[in-house]
Each structure stands twice: as structure tokens, then as C-alpha cells.
C-alpha positions in Angstrom: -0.7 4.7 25.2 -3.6 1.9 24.5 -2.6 -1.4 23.1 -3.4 -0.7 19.7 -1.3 2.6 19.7 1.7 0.3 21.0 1.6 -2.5 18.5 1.2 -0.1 16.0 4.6 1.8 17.2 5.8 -1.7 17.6 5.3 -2.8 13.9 6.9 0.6 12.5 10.2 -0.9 13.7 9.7 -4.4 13.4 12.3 -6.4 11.6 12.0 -7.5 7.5 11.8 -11.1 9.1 8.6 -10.4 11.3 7.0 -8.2 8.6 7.5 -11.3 6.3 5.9 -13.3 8.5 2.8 -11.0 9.4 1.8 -10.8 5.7 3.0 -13.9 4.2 1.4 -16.5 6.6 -2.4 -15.2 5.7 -1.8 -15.2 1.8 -0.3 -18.1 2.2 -3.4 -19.7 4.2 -5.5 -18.1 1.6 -3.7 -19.3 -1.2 -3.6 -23.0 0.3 -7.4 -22.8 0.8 -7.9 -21.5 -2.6 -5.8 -24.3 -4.5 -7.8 -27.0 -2.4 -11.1 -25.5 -3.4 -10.5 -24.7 -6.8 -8.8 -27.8 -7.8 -8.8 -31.7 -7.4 -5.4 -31.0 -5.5 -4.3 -33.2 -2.1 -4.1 -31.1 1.2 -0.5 -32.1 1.3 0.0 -30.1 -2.3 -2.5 -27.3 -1.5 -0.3 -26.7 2.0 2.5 -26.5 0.1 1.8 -24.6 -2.5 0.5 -22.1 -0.1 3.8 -22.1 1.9 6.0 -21.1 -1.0 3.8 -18.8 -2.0 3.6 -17.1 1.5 7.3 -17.3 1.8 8.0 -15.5 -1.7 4.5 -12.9 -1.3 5.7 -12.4 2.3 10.2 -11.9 1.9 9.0 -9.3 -1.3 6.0 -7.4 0.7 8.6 -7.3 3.8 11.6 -6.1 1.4 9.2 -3.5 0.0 7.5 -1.9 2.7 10.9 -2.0 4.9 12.3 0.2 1.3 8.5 2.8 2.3 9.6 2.8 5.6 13.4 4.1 5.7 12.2 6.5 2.7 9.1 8.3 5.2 12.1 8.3 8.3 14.3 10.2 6.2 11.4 12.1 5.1 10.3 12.9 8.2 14.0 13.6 9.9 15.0 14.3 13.4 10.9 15.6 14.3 10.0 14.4 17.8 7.1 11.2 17.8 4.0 13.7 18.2 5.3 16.3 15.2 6.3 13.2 12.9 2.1 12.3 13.6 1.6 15.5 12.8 3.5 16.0 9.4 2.3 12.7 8.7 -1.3 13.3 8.8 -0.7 16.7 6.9 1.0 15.3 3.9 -2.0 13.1 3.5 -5.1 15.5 5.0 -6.3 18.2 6.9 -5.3 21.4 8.2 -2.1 23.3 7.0 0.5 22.8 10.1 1.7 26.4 11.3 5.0 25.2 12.1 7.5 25.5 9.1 9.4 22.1 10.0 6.3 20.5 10.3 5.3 21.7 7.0 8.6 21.0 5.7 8.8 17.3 6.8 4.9 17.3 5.5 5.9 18.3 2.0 9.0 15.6 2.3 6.3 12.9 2.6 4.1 14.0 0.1 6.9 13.9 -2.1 7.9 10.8 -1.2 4.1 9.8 -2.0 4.4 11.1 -5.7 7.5 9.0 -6.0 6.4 5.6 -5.4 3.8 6.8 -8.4 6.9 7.4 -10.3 5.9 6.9 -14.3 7.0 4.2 -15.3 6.3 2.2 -12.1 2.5 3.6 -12.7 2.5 2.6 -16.4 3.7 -1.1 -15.3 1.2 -1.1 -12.9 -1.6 0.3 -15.0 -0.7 -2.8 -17.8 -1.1 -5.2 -15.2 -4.6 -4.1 -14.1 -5.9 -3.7 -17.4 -4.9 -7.1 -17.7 -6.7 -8.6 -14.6 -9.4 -6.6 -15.5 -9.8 -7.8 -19.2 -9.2 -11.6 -17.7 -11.8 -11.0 -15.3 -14.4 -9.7 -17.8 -13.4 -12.4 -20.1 -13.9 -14.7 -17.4 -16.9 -13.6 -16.8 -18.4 -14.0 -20.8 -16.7 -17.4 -21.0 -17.4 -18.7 -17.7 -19.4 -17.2 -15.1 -20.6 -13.6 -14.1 -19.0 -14.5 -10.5 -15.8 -13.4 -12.5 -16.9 -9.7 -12.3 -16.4 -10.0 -8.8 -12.6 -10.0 -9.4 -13.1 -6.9 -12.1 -13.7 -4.7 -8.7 -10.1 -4.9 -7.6 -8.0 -3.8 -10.3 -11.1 -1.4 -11.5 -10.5 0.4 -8.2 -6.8 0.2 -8.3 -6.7 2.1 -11.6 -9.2 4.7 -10.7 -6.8 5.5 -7.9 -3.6 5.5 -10.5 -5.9 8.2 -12.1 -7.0 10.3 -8.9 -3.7 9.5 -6.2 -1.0 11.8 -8.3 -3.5 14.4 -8.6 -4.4 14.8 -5.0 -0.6 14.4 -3.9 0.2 17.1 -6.3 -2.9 19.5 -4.7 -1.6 18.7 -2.0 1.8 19.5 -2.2 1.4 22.7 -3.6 -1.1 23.9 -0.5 1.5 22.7 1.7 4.3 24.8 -0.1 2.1 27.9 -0.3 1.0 27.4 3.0 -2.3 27.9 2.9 -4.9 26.5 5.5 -7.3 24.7 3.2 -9.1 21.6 4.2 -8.5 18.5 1.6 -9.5 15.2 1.7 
């Protein structure tokens, strides 16, 4: 197993407090740069600012994705390490597995997929993007067209609330019937 296989393995179990850490120290460097650029703000203040905002971005990300991860385990069940892989990289692509529990745990995940999509989750998020994205293009007429930058993000966010639940749905049912069709 190469290194990169091995902290991969290792961050699937790491604890909330490490995951925390891993994601909220870079937003919060990020944010900390960005208040000291943007603003007539002291160092002090920007390095503060960006710690409380890595601590809060980093406890809820950690909370979050430790929530995904117990969800795709139970998804996934008792499989062995290389069949869990396996279903894995079915629910999302490729070649129908043969094996029925592979299949099975497959179609778990998907499902699992389509439920963080949930409705009213996806109408939240959709309201929020439309949001940034109006901002954005307002900030752009107003203030600069370096504002349209920032209208690629939640433009590509809510083409994939349009496309994701489709393509888990497809899918899902090739899975079920079992058929051996290549997706993307």
C-alpha cells in the first residue's frame, strides 16, 4: 500500500478533532489573508478573525462529514476493504458489479447519495447560491467585473443541484436492474 493509499485509509477513520483541524486551519489562513488584504485591518485582527472562523468552518465541516462517513459504513456493511472499493466506485461509476452484495451495498450508497440531496436541504441550498450568484453579478455592475469571478462557484454548484439527483437516480435504477451499462 503506497503512502497516499495509507493516509487516505488513515483519514477515513480519523477522529472529528483531526478532521477539524485538517480543514479549518487553511480556511482559516485564507480567511486571515483575505481580511488583511481586503481591509485597513491590523495583522493581530486579521489573525484572529481568521482563527475563529477556522475553528467554527472547521468543528461544523468535521461534525458534517463525520455524519457522511458513519452513514456510507452503514451503507456499505460488513463488505471486506477491497469489496467496500468496489461498491463504492459502482454506486458512483462504471461497470455493473456481478456480485449481488456488492450490488446491494452499491445501491445502499447511491441511496445514501440521493439523501444528502434530500428536498428541502437542495431548495436551501439552491436559495443560497442564487444569492451569491445575484451578489456577485451585482458586484460586478456596481463595482468591478473581477466580481464575475466569484459568479463561477455557485453557477457551478447549482448546475450540479440540477444534474447530481438525476445521475444518482440513473444510476440507481441500473444498479437495481442489474444491468452492465457504462455511466459516467
Amino acid at each position: 500500500m503506497g503512502n497516499d493509499q495509507r493516509m487516505r485509509a488513515y483519514l477515513s477513520k480519523a477522529p472529528r478533532w483531526i478532521m477539524a483541524v485538517i480543514i479549518g486551519l487553511p480556511f482559516g489562513i485564507m480567511m486571515g489573508i483575505y481580511t488583511k488584504i481586503d481591509g485597513p485591518m491590523s495583522s493581530a485582527g486579521a489573525v484572529l478573525e481568521g482563527l475563529v472562523a477556522g475553528v467554527f468552518f472547521g468543528v461544523a465541516m468535521a461534525f458534517s462529514i463525520d455524519k457522511r462517513r458513519r452513514a456510507m459504513r452503514a451503507a456499505v456493511g460488513d463488505l471486506p476493504t477491497g469489496e467496500a472499493k468496489a461498491a463504492r466506485r459502482a454506486a458512483d461509476r462504471g461497470p455493473i458489479p456481478t456480485d449481488p452484495e456488492i450490488r446491494a451495498a452499491a445501491v445502499r450508497i447511491a441511496t445514501q447519495q440521493l439523501d444528502l440531496l434530500r428536498p428541502v436541504l437542495r431548495r436551501r441550498f439552491i436559495v443560497a447560491m442564487v444569492l451569491l450568484l445575484t451578489f456577485s453579478v451585482v458586484g460586478a455592475v456596481i463595482e468591478s467585473p473581477w466580481y464575475l469571478l466569484y459568479a463561477l462557484v455557485p453557477a457551478l454548484l447549482l448546475t450540479s443541484q440540477w444534474y447530481l439527483p438525476r445521475r444518482i437516480r440513473r444510476r440507481i435504477r441500473l444498479l437495481s436492474e442489474g444491468t452492465n451499462v457504462f455511466t459516467e
